[in-house]
N, C-alpha and C positions, 0 to 999 in steps of 0.2 A: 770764646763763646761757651764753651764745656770745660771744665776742670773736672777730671776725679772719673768720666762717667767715659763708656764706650759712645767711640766715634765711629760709626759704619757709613762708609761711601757706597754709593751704587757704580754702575761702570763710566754714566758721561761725563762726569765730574773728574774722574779720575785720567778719564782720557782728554778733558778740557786742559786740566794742567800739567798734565805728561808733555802734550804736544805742542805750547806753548813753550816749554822747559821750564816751569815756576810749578812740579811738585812738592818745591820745598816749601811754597806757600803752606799748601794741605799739613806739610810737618811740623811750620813755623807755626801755624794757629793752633795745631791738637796734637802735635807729639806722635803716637799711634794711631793709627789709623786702619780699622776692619773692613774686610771684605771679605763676603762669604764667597764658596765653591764655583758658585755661580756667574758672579762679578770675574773672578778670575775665567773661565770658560770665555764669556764674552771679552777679555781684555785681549783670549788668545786668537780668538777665532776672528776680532779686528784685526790682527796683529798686521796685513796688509795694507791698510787705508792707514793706520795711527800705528807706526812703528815704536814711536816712546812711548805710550798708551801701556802695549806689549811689554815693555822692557820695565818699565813699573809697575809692574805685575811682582815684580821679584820683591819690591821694597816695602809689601803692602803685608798686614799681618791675616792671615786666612783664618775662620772662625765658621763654622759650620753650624747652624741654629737645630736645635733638637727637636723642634715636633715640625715633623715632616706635613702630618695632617695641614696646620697652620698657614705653610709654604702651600701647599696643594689648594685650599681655599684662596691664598693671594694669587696663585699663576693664574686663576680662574678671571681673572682682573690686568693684570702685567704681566712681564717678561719674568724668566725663572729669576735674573738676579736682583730683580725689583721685590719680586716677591719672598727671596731668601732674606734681603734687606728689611724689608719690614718685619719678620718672622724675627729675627735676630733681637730687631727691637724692642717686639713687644717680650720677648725672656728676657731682656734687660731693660728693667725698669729705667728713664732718665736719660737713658741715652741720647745723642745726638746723630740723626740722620742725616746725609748729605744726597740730596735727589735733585734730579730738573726734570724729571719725568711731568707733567700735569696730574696724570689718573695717579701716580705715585705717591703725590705731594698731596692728592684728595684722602686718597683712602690712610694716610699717616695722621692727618688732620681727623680724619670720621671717628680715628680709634687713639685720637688725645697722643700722638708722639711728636714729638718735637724734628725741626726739622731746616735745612738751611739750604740752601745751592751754591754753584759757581758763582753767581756774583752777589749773594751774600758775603761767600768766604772773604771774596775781592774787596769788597766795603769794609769788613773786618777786618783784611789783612791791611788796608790804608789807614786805619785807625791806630793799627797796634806797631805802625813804620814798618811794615815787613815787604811794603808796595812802593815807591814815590807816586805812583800815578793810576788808577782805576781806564781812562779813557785808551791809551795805547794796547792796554792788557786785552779791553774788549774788542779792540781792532786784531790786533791776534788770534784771539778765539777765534773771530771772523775765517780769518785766509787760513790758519792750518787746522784746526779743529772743526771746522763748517759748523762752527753754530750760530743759531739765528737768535736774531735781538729784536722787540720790537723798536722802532724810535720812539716809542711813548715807554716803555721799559725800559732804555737805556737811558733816557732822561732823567727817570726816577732815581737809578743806581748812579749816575754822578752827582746829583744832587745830592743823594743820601752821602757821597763819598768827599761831598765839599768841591766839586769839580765842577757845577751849574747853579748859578745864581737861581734865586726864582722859586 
């Protein structure tokens, strides 16, 4: 997806494939992988509900975005580590954001930064063999990650992934 440029994850992405056990997806696609102050606070303060979530916290590289201002205008919008994420991004030109937030994914788009989610990654990662299969994966998100799909969403993503004719 990116070569060369900073990769910052937000927290649900990171606790999507934590709890799954497929963070190595997130490594297999980008190598390193940032998260601000923030992102780590919430991966701790989960650390009950998403225990691998918590313990991927360690493997993750922490980067702290400098104009606070910035972050204070985004929390105005999101959550601190939503808004540490985009703050990160916009001093680093290029970059690649990894969000499933919605208002996240709006306000990344309002201010031109690029941007991908969990089941982007997944589609990428069945692209580049680092998956056999897109369909099982998101049934996992389902039962340990509780995250929600639509069925007109998930349709999209196995198609996109070669998994749904049509």
């Amino acid at each position: 997806m990116a070569e060369g440029k900073l990769i910052i994850s937000n927290t649900t992405p990171v606790i999507n494939f934590a709890e799954i056990g497929r963070i190595d997806v997130l490594e297999g696609l980008f190598g390193n992988v940032v998260v601000p102050p923030g992102v780590v606070d919430e991966l701790c303060a989960k650390r009950d509900l998403f225990p691998a979530a918590g313990d991927a916290a360690d493997r993750l590289n922490v980067r702290r975005p400098e104009d606070r201002l910035l972050v204070r205008g985004f929390r105005s919008v999101v959550h601190p580590g939503e808004a540490e994420c985009l703050a990160l991004a916009m001093e680093n030109p290029g970059s690649l954001l990894i969000l499933d937030d919605l208002q996240a994914r709006a306000l990344a788009a309002a201010n031109g930064l690029r941007f991908t989610g969990t089941l982007g990654c997944l589609v990428e990662a069945k692209a580049m063999g680092l998956v056999d299969s897109v369909a099982p994966l998101i049934e996992r998100l389902r039962v340990s990650a509780r995250f929600w799909i639509s069925k007109e969403v998930e349709a999209r993503v196995l198609k996109d992934a070669g998994e749904l004719d049509g």
